[in-house]
N, C-alpha and C positions, 0 to 999 in steps of 0.2 A: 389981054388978060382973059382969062377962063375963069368963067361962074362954076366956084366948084359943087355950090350947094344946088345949083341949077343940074347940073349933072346927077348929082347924088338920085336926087328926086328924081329921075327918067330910068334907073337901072331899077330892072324887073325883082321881084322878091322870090328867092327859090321856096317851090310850096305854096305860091300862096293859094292855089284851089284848090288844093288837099282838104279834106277837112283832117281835124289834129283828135288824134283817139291814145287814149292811155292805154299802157299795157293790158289793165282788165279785160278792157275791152277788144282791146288788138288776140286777147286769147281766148275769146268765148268766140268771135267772129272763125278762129282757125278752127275752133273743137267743132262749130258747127256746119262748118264746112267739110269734116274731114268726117264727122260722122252720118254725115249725111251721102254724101258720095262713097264711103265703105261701112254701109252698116250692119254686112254681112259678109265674111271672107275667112278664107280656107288658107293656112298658111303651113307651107311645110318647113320644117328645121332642125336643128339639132338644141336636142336641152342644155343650157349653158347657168350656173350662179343658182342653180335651186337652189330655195328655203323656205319653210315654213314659218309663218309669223305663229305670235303667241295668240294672235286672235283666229288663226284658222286660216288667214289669208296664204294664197300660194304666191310666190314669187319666182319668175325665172325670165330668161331671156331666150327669145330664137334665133340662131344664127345660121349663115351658110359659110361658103368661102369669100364674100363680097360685103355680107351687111350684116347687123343683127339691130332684133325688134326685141323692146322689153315686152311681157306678158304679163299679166295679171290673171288669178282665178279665185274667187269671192267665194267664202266659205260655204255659203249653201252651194255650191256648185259642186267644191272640192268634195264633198262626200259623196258624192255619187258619180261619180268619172269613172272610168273603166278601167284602168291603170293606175299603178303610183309614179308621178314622175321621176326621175332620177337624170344626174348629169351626165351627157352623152349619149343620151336615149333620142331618136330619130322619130320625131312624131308630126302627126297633121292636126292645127288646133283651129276649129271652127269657132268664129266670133264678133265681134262688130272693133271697128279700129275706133278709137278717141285715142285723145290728147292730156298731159297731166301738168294743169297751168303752171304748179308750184315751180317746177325744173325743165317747165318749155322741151317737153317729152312728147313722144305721144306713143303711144300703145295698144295694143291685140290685148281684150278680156276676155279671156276664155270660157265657151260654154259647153264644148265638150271636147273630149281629146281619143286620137286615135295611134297606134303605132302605125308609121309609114310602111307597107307593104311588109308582106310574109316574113321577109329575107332577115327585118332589123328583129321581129316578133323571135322569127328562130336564132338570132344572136343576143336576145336579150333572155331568151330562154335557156340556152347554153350558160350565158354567165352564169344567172340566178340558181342552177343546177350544181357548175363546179363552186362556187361561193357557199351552200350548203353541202355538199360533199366534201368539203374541208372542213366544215364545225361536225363533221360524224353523224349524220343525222340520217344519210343511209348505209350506215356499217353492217352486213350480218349479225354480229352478235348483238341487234338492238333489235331483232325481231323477235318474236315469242312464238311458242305452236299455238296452232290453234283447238278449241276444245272439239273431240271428238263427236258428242251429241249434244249443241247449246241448248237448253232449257227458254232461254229468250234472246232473240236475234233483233238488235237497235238498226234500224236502216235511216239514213240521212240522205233524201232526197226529194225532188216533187212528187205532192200528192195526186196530180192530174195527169201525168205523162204514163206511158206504158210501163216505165222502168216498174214500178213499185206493183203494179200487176201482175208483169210477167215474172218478179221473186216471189210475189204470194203464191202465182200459181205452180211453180217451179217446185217449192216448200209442202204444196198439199201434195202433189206427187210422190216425192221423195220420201218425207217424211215432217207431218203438221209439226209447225212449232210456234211458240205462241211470236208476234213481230209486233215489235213499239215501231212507229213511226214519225219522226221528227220532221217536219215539212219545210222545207229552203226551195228559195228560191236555185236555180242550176245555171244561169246563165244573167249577165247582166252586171251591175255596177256595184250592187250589193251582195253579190252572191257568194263570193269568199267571205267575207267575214260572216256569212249567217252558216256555212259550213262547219268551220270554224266555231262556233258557236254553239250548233249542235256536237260536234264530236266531244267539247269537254262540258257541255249539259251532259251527254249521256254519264260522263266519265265522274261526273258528283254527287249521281245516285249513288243514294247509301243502298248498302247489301240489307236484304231483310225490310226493306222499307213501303212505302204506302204503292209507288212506281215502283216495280221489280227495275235491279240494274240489270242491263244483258250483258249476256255471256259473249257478245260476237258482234259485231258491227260491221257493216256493211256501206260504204259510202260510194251509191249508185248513180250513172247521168248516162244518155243513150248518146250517141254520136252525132257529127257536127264538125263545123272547119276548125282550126288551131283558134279563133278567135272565140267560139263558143264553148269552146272545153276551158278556155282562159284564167276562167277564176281557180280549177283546179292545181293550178301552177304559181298560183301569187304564193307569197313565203308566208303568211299567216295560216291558212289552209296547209301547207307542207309542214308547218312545226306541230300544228294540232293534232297532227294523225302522226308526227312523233314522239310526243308525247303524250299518245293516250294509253292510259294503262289497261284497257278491253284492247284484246289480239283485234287488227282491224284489216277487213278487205276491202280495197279498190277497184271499183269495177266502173271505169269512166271512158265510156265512148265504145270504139269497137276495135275488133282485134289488133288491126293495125295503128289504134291512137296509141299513144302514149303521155302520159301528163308526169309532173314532179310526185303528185302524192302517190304514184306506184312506186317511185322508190325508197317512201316514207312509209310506206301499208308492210303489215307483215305479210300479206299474200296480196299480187295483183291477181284479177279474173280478165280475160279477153271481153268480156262480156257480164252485164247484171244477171242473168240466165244462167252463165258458168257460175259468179255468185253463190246464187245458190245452192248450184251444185257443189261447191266445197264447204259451205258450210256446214251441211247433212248430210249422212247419207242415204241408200236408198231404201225403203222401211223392210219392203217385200223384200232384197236381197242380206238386208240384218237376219231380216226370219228367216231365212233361206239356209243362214250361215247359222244360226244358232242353233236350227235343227237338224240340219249336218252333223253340224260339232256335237251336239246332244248324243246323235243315233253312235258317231263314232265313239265317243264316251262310253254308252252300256256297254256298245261292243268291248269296247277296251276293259272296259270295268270284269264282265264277263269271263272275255281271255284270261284278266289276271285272277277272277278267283280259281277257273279252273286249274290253272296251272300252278297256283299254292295248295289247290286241293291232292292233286299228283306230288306235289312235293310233297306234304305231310304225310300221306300215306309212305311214299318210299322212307322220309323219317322214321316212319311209328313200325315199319319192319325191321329196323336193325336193333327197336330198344328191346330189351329183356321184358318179360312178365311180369308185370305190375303187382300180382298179389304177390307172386315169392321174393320181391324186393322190399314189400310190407313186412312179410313173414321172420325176413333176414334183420332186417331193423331192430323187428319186437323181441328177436331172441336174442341181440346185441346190449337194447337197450334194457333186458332182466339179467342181463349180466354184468353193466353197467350198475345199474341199481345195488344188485348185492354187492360189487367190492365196494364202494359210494358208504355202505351200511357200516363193513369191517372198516374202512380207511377212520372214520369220523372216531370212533372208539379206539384204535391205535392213534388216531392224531391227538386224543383227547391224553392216553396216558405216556407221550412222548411232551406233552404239555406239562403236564404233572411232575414228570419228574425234573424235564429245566427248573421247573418255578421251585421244587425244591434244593435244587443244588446253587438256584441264584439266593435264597430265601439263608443257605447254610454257610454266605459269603458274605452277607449284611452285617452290619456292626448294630453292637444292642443300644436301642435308642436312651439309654441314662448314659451307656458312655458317649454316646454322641451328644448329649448335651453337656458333659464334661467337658469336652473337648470343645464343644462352642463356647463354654463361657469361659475357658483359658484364653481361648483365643481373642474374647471379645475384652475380656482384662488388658490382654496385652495392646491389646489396639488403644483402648482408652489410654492407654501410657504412654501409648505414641502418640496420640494426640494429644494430651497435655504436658506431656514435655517441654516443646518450644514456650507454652506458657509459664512453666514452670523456671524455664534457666533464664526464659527474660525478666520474671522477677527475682531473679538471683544477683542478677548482673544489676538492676537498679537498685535494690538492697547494697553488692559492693560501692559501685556507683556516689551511692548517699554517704557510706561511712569516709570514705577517700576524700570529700569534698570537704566533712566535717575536721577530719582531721588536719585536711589543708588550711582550713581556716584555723585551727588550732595552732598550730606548726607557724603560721603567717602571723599570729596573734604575740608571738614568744619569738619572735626574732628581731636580732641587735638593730635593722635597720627601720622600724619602727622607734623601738631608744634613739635614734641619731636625731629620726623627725621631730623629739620632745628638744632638741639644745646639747644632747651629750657627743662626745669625739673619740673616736680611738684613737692610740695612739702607736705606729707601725715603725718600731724599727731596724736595725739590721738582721737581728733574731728571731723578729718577727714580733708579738704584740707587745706591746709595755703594758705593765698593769701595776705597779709600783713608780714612786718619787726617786728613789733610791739608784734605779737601773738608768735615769737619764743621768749622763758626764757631761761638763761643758763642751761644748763643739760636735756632741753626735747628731748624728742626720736621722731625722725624723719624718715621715709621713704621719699627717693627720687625715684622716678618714671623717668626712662631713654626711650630709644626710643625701644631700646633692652629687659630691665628688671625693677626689683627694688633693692634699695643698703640704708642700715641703717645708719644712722648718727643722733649725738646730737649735740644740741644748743651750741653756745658760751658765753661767755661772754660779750664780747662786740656786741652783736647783737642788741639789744635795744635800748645802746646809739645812736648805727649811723642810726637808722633806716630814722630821718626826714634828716637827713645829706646830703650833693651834697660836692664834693670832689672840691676843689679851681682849679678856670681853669690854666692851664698850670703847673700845680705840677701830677706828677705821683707818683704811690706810688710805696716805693719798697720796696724790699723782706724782712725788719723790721719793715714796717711802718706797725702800729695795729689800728690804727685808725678806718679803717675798719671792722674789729671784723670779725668770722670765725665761719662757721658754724660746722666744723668738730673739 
C-alpha cells in the first residue's frame, strides 16, 4: 500500500521562494525600472488618435509600420512646443518613457517636439497652404493697394535684430515717416501667436486716437533655415494678415525664402530693405517730380495763355465797331420808344371802344333782377310741389278710408252679424210673405254662409196675419206656417 499523505508531503510547492507582491506593487517596481533605464529618449513616428483634453492635456500615439507608443504632453509643455500636432504629421518627440499603472501601459511624455527632417516640414507646409487656398484666403481680389505716402507705418517684429534698423534707416533715406513698433518674439514656440497678436493690436486702434493707427504695416524677420521662418507659416499668423483691415507687407527672410503669410500680405518684399522701399517713396525724387511737373505747368500755363491771347485778337478783327453798334442800338431804341408812346394811346382807345360795344350788349340790371326773381319763383314751385301733391294724395287718402268705413258701416252684412237672413230666391231676393208658394226653392243667406230650404204651406195664409196679443204660440200651433 502507498502512504498517500506521506507523498503528498515530499512534492515541492511551485513558488515557493518567490516572494508574493500585489499588482501595486508588481507596477511601481515596472515604472521604476523602465524609468530609470529610459529616462531620456528621442523617439521618431508618425502622429496617430490626437486630441486635446478639456484640461490642456495632449493626447496621441506614435507609430511606425511594426509598433505604436501612447504619448503624453502635459499642459505646461503644450504651450510652448513649436508645432501643433496633427494626425499624420511625422515628428521626433524627446522625453523620458514611464508606465500608466491604471491600464498596465506605458508611455513617451513629451517635452518637446520636432518635425522629422525637411522633407515632412515641406509636406506639412504644402498641405497647410492648399487647405487655406481653398477657404480663399489667398484670392487677388482680397488684397487692397497700398497707400501712396503713409503718414504712420506699424512694423511687427524684434526690437534687437537688424530688421527694425535697417527699415528705420531705409525710411529716413527715402522719406522720414513716423514708425510704431510692436516687439514679438520672430522665431521660437511662441512666436506666431505673439505675431498674430500684434497684427490685430495694430488693427484695433481707433482712428483719431491717443496711439495713431497706421496707415501700412510691415511684418519683418531676416533670414534663416525653413524651421526658423516656421512660425510664419502656422495658420494663425496666415489668417491674421488676412484679415487685417491696414494694407499689409511681408517681408520674412530673404529673397529666395518663402513663407504662407506672403501669400496672405497684400504685397510680399524679397527683403525688410525692399519693405521699405514699397512702402515710401523716395523724398528727393518726389521733389524732383514735383518741380518738373511745376516748371512743365507755367510752361504749359504760358503756352495756353498765349495762344488764347492770338486767338482773341484774330476774334476782335472780324467784330464791327463797338461804338457804331452802340450808335445803331440808340437810334433803334428812340424809335422803339416813340411807336411804344403812339401804340399805348391807340391801345387805350381800341380798349374803349370794345368796352363800349360790350357795355351796349348788357342787359339792364332791374330787368336782370326781373328775370331772377321769375325764375327763382318758378324754382320755389318746383320744389314745393312734390310737397304739395304728397299732401294731396294724404288728404285723398284720409277721405277714401273714411268713406270706406262709412260704406262698411251701412252694409247688409253687418245686419246678418245682428241674427237677420235674406232670403234668395229664383228671382232673386224675397222681401215679402206673399212671394213665397209652397215647395219654392229658397236660399237663405247667413252672416257666415248660405243654406237651402223650401216654401211651406202655410206661408201665404199668414203672410198679412199679426198673432193675437198675449197668446204665444206653441210647439203645434201651425198657424204660422214654416218655411222649412
Amino acid at each position: 500500500m502507498t502512504d498517500i499523505s506521506s507523498e503528498q508531503s515530499e512534492t515541492p510547492v511551485p513558488g515557493g521562494n518567490l516572494p508574493e507582491l500585489s499588482v501595486s506593487e508588481l507596477s511601481q517596481a515596472l515604472k521604476r525600472v523602465v524609468e530609470g533605464s529610459f529616462e531620456h529618449v528621442r523617439v521618431r513616428g508618425e502622429i496617430s488618435g490626437f486630441k486635446k483634453a478639456a484640461s490642456g492635456h495632449l493626447y496621441m500615439a506614435l507609430k511606425d509600420e511594426n509598433a505604436v507608443l501612447d504619448a503624453v504632453c502635459w499642459r505646461g509643455v503644450a504651450g510652448r512646443l513649436a508645432l501643433v500636432p496633427e494626425d499624420g504629421m511625422e515628428v521626433v518627440a524627446t522625453g523620458r518613457l514611464t508606465t500608466y499603472p491604471s491600464r498596465s501601459r506605458y508611455q513617451v511624455v513629451i517635452e518637446s517636439l520636432e518635425l522629422a527632417g525637411e522633407g515632412a516640414l515641406l509636406k506639412l507646409l504644402e498641405d497647410r497652404r492648399r487647405k487655406l487656398a481653398a477657404e480663399g484666403l489667398f484670392d487677388q481680389d482680397r488684397k487692397r493697394p497700398l497707400p501712396y505716402l503713409p503718414e504712420v507705418i506699424g512694423v511687427v517684429t524684434s526690437p534687437t535684430g537688424a530688421v527694425i534698423r535697417d527699415i528705420l534707416h531705409r525710411l529716413a533715406d527715402r522719406f522720414p515717416r513716423r514708425v510704431l513698433l510692436w516687439p514679438v518674439l520672430v522665431q521660437g514656440e511662441t512666436a506666431a501667436a505673439q505675431v498674430a497678436a500684434a497684427i490685430e493690436g495694430f488693427n484695433r486702434l481707433a482712428p483719431g486716437g491717443k496711439v495713431p493707427r497706421p496707415d501700412l504695416l510691415i511684418v519683418a524677420r531676416g533670414g534663416g533655415s525653413l524651421e526658423d521662418l516656421w512660425a510664419f507659416n502656422e495658420e494663425v499668423v496666415v489668417r491674421a494678415a488676412a484679415g487685417s483691415e491696414i494694407p499689409l507687407i511681408s517681408a520674412v527672410g530673404h529673397e529666395t525664402d518663402t513663407t504662407l503669410i506672403d501669400f496672405a500680405s497684400d504685397r510680399r518684399a524679397p527683403t525688410p530693405t525692399a519693405a521699405a522701399e514699397i512702402a515710401v517713396p523716395v523724398r528727393a525724387e518726389l521733389l524732383a517730380n514735383v518741380i518738373d511737373r511745376t516748371r512743365r505747368m507755367v510752361a504749359a500755363t504760358g503756352r495756353l495763355l498765349e495762344e488764347r491771347r492770338v486767338r482773341v485778337e484774330g476774334l476782335a478783327r472780324g467784330l464791327p465797331d463797338p461804338v457804331r453798334i452802340f450808335e445803331e442800338k440808340a437810334q433803334r431804341l428812340d424809335d422803339r420808344a416813340e411807336r411804344l408812346a403812339n401804340a399805348a394811346a391807340n391801345l387805350l382807345e381800341r380798349r374803349r371802344a370794345r368796352l363800349a360795344e360790350i357795355f351796349a350788349g348788357l342787359i339792364h340790371p332791374e330787368r336782370q333782377l326781373r328775370l331772377a326773381a321769375r325764375d327763382l319763383e318758378r324754382l320755389e314751385v318746383k320744389r314745393r310741389l312734390p310737397q304739395v301733391w304728397q299732401r294731396f294724395c294724404k288728404d285723398r287718402e284720409s277721405k277714401i278710408e273714411a268713406l270706406g268705413r262709412i260704406l262698411e258701416s251701412i252694409s247688409h252684412k253687418n245686419v246678418l252679424k245682428r241674427g237677420f237672413v235674406l232670403v234668395h230666391g229664383p228671382k232673386g231676393l224675397v222681401t215679402q210673405a206673399k212671394a213665397v208658394t209652397p215647395g219654392l226653392e229658397l236660399e237663405l243667406e247667413f252672416a257666415d254662409g248660405r243654406a237651402k230650404a223650401v216654401g211651406g204651406a202655410g206661408a201665404a195664409a199668414g203672410a198679412g196675419r199679426k198673432p193675437k196679443p198675449g197668446r204665444k204660440a206653441g210647439p203645434g200651433d201651425d198657424t204660422q206656417g214654416s218655411l222649412l
